[in-house]
N, C-alpha and C positions, 0 to 999 in steps of 0.2 A: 504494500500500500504506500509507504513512505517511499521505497524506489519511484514507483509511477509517477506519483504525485507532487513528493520534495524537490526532485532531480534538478528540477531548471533553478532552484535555489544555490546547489551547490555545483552544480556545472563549474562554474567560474573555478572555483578552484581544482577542482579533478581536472579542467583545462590547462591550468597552470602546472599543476602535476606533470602533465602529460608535456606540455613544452620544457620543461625542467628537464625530464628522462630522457628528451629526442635530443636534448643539447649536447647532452654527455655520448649518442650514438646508443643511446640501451635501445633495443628493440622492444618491443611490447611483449613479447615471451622473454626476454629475461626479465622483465617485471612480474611477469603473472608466475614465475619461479620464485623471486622472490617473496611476493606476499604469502609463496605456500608457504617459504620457510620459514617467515617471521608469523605465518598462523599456526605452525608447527608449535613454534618457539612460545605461542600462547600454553597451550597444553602442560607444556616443560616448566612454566614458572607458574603455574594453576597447581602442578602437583608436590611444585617444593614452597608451596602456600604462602608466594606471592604475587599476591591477588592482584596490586594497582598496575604492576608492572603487567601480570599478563593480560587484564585490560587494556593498556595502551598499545601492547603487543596486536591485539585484535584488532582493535577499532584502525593501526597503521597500517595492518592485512587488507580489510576491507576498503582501504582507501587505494592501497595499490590495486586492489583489485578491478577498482573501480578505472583506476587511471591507466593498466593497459587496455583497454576497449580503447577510449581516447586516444590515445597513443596513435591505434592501430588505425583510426578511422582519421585521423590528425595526416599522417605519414603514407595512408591510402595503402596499408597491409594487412588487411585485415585476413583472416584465414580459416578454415574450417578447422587447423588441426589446432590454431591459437582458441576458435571458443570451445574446441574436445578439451584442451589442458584446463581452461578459464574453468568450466563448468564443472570439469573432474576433481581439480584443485581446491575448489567449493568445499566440495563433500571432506573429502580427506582430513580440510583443517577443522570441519562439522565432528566427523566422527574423533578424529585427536581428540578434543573438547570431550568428548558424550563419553568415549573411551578412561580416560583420566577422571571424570569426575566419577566414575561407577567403581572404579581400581577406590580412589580415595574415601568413597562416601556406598557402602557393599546396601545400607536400607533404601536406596533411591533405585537400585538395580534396575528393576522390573517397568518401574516409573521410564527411566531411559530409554530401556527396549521397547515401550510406547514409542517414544519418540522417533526411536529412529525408524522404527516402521511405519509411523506418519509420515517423515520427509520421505523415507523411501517409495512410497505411494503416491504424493505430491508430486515428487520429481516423475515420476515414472510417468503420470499424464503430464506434464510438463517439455516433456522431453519427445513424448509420444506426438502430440501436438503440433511443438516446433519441427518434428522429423515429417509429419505427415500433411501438413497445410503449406499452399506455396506463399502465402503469407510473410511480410519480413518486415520486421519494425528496424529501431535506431542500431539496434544487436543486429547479428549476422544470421539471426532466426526469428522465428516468432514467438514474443515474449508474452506469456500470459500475465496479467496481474492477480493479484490476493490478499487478503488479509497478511498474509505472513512472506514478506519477502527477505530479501538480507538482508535490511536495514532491523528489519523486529526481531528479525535472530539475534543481529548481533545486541540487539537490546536485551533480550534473554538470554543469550550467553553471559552478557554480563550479568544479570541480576544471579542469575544461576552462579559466577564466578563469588560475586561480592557481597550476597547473602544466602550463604551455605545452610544457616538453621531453615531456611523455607524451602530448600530445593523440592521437594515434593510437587509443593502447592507452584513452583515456579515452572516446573516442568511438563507439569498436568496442566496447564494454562498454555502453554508455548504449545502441547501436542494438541491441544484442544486447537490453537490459530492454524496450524497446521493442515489438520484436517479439515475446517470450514474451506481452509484454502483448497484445497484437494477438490471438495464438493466443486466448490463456485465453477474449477478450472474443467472439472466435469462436463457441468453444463454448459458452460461455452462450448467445449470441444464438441458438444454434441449439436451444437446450431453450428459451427463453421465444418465440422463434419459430415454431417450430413446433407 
């Protein structure tokens, strides 16, 4: 929801991002490497329970994240195998996160494995979608909107990081946006699909 809608607020800056990186010659895959590492590197300082740090680690992921797209549509490189990494990349620093916090915290288990088989089911029409409609927005496919995009993630990852006594109830709320979003992209997919 925040991706669709916020976007044009922060452009200016994921622009500036993106002219920053093409100055130095980085490519847009070597950004979208590195935000995996430094959302790796969330994980890593979540499990040695430091929390601000792996926040800021996160929130500077999803900003590179955000700024090789730009890059890529900046510099006119855009590529099918740069949004396979972008979109893979996603998941891996999702599950890092979901990973570490069930190792740290064994009562939330179950609560987790909700989760992730929301986004797993999200993504999957998501992706189904993008793969099946000739459809192409500002992305190199067709991006569904939802409730829950990477901006509300990375808002419940954090509250998930930085108030550990509620993870239950933080979790069971994020699997809950998750799955509306799932539903919503359902439905659409069944009017542009059909």
């Amino acid at each position: 929801m925040l991706d669709t809608h916020a976007r044009k607020y922060v452009n200016p800056i994921i622009d500036g991002g993106a002219e920053f990186f093409l100055k130095f010659k980085l490519t847009p895959n070597n950004v979208t490497v590195l935000a995996l590492l430094i959302g790796i590197g969330t994980s890593i300082f979540v499990y040695f329970d430091m929390e601000l740090v792996a926040v800021i680690l996160l929130w500077l992921s999803g900003f590179l994240d955000a700024v090789d797209g730009a890059m890529a549509r900046k510099s006119n490189t855009t590529s099918a195998f740069g949004t396979l990494m972008d979109i893979t990349f996603d998941r891996i620093v999702e599950v890092s996160i979901i990973l570490v916090i069930g190792i740290k915290y064994v009562d939330v288990r179950i609560n987790l494995i909700v989760l992730a088989v929301s986004i797993l089911m999200s993504m999957t029409i998501f992706l189904t979608v993008g793969a099946l409609t000739e459809q192409k927005g500002m992305k190199s496919f067709y991006y569904q909107a939802g409730v829950a995009e990477r901006s509300e993630g990375f808002i419940m990852f954090t509250l998930m990081i930085l108030l550990p006594n509620y993870l239950a109830i933080i979790i069971n709320i994020f699997s809950l946006m998750i799955l509306i979003t799932a539903i919503q992209r359902a439905l659409e997919a069944k009017k542009i699909l059909n």
